[in-house]
matplotlib code that plots the C-alpha trace (Angstrom):
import matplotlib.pyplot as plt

x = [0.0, 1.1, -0.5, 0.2, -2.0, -5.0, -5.6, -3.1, -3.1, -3.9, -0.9, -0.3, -4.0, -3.3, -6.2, -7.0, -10.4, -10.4, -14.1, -14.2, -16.6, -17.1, -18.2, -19.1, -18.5, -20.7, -19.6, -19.1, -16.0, -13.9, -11.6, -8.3, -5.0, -2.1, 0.6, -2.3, -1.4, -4.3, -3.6, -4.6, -7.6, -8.4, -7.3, -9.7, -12.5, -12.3, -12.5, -8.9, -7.0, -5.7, -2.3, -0.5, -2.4, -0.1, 0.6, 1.6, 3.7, 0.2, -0.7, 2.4, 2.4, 0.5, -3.4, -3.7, -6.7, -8.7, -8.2, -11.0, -9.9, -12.7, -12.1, -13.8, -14.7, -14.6, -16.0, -15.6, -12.0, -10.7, -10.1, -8.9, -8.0, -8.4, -6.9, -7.7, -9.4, -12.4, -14.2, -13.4, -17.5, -16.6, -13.5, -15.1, -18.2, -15.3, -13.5, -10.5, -8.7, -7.7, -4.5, -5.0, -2.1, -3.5, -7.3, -8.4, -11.1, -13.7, -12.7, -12.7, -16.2, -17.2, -16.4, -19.9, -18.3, -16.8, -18.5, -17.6, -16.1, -14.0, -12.5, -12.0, -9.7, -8.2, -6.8, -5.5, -3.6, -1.9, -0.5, 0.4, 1.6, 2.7, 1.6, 0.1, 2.7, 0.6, -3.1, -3.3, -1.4, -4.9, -5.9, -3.9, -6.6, -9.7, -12.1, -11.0, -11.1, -10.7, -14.0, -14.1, -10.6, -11.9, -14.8, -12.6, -10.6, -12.3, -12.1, -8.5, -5.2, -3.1, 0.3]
y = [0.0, 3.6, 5.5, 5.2, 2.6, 4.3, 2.2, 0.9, -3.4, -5.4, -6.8, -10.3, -11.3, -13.6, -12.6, -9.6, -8.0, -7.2, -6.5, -8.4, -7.0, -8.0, -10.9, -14.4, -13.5, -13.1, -8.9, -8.5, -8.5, -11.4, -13.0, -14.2, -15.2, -12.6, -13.2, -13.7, -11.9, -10.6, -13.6, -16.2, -14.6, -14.7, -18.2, -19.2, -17.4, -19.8, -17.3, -17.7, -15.3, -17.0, -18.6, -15.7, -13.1, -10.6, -9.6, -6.1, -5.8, -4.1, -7.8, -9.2, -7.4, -8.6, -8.4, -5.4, -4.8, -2.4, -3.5, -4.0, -6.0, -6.1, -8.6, -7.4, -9.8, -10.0, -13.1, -15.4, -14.2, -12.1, -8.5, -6.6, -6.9, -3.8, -2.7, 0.1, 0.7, -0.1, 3.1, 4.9, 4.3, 0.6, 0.5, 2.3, -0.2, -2.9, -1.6, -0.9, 2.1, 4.8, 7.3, 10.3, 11.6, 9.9, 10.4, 12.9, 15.5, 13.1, 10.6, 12.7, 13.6, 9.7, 10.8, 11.1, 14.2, 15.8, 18.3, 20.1, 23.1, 20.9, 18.8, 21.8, 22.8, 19.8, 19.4, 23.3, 22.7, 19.6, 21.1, 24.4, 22.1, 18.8, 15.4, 15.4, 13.0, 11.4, 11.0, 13.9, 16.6, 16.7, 19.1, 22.1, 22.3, 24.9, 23.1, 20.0, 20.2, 17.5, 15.5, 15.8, 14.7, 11.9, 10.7, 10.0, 7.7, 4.8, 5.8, 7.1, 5.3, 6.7, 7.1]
z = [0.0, -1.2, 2.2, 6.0, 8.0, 9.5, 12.3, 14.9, 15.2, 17.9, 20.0, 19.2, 18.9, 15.9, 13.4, 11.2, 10.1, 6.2, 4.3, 1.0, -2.0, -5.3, -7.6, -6.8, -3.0, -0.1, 1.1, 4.4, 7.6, 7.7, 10.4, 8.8, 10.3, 10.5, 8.1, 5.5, 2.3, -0.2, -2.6, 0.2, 0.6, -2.9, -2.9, 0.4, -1.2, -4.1, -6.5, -7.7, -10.9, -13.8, -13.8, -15.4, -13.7, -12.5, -8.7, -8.2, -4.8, -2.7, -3.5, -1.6, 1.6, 4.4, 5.2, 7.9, 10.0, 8.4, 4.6, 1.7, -0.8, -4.1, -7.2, -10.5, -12.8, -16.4, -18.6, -15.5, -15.0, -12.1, -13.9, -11.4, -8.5, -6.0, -2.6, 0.2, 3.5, 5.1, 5.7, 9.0, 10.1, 9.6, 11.2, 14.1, 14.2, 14.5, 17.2, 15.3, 16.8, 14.2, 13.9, 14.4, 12.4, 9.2, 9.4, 6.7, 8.0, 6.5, 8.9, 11.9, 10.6, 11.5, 14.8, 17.0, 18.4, 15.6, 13.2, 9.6, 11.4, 14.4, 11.8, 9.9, 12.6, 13.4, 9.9, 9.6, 13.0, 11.7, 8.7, 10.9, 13.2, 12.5, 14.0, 17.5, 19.0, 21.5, 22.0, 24.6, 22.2, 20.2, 23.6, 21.1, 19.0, 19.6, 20.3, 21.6, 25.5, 28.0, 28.0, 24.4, 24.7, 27.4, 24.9, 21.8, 23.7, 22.3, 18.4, 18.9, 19.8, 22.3, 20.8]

ax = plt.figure().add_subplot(projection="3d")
ax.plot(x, y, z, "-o")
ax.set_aspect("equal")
plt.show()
C-alpha cells in the first residue's frame, strides 16, 4: 500500500479483520489469520485469478486490520484486482482504533463528536503544526477540550 496505516493493530491477537466485495462473493467482515497476504484470501474465497495473472507488490504485503480487498470480474475471469481501506465508520463499528495523524477531516467527521467546522480545525492545526505525538497533544486544538478529549478515547489510539 502507497498510504500510512490508518488504524493501529492489535498486539499479538493472531487474526485480522479485512471487508471483501465483489463478484461471486458473499460482502461483508472477515476473520483471517495474520501473516495472510491478499492472494490467500483470494485463494480461500475460491475465486482464484488466472495462472499468469499478474501480482503487483500491494498484493504481496500482508493483510492489515482495516483492509477492503474487491475482485472485479470479467468473462468469468478475475479482472482486477483492488486494494484500500475499510471506511473509518466501519472501522469504528469494528472496534479498530484509528490514527490520528493519518485520518483525513472526513474521517474525523465519522467521529460522534466531531463536526464540519471541528474537523476543519483539526486538519489546519496539523498542517500548521505537525503530527500530534501522542493521543493527549490533540488538547492544542480549539475546540477540543478535555471531555471531548476523554470521549474519543475509544475511536483514537493513544500514541
Amino acid at each position: 500500500m502507497t498510504e500510512d496505516l490508518p488504524v493501529f493493530l492489535p498486539p499479538e491477537q493472531g487474526f485480522v479483520l479485512v471487508e471483501l466485495a465483489g463478484v461471486d462473493l458473499a460482502p461483508g467482515v472477515y476473520q483471517f489469520n495474520d501473516g495472510l497476504v491478499p492472494y490467500d484470501v483470494i485463494k480461500l474465497t475460491g475465486a482464484l485469478p488466472p495462472e499468469n495473472f499478474p501480482v503487483v507488490p500491494d498484493w504481496s504485503q500482508n493483510i492489515c486490520n482495516g483492509d477492503r480487498l474487491r475482485i472485479i470480474k470479467k468473462d468469468r475471469e478475475i479482472a482486477v484486482l483492488q486494494r484500500s481501506w475499510m471506511s473509518t465508520s466501519h472501522r469504528i463499528a469494528l472496534g479498530l482504533l484509528l490514527h490520528p495523524d493519518r485520518m483525513s477531516r472526513e474521517n474525523w467527521l465519522a467521529l460522534p463528536s466531531v463536526g464540519a467546522a471541528l474537523a476543519e480545525e483539526i486538519e489546519i492545526d496539523r498542517h500548521k503544526n505537525g503530527g500530534f505525538d501522542t493521543f493527549e497533544g490533540l488538547i492544542r486544538v480549539k475546540g477540543i477540550g478535555e471531555k471531548r478529549l476523554e470521549n474519543s478515547k475509544i475511536f483514537l489510539k493513544s500514541m
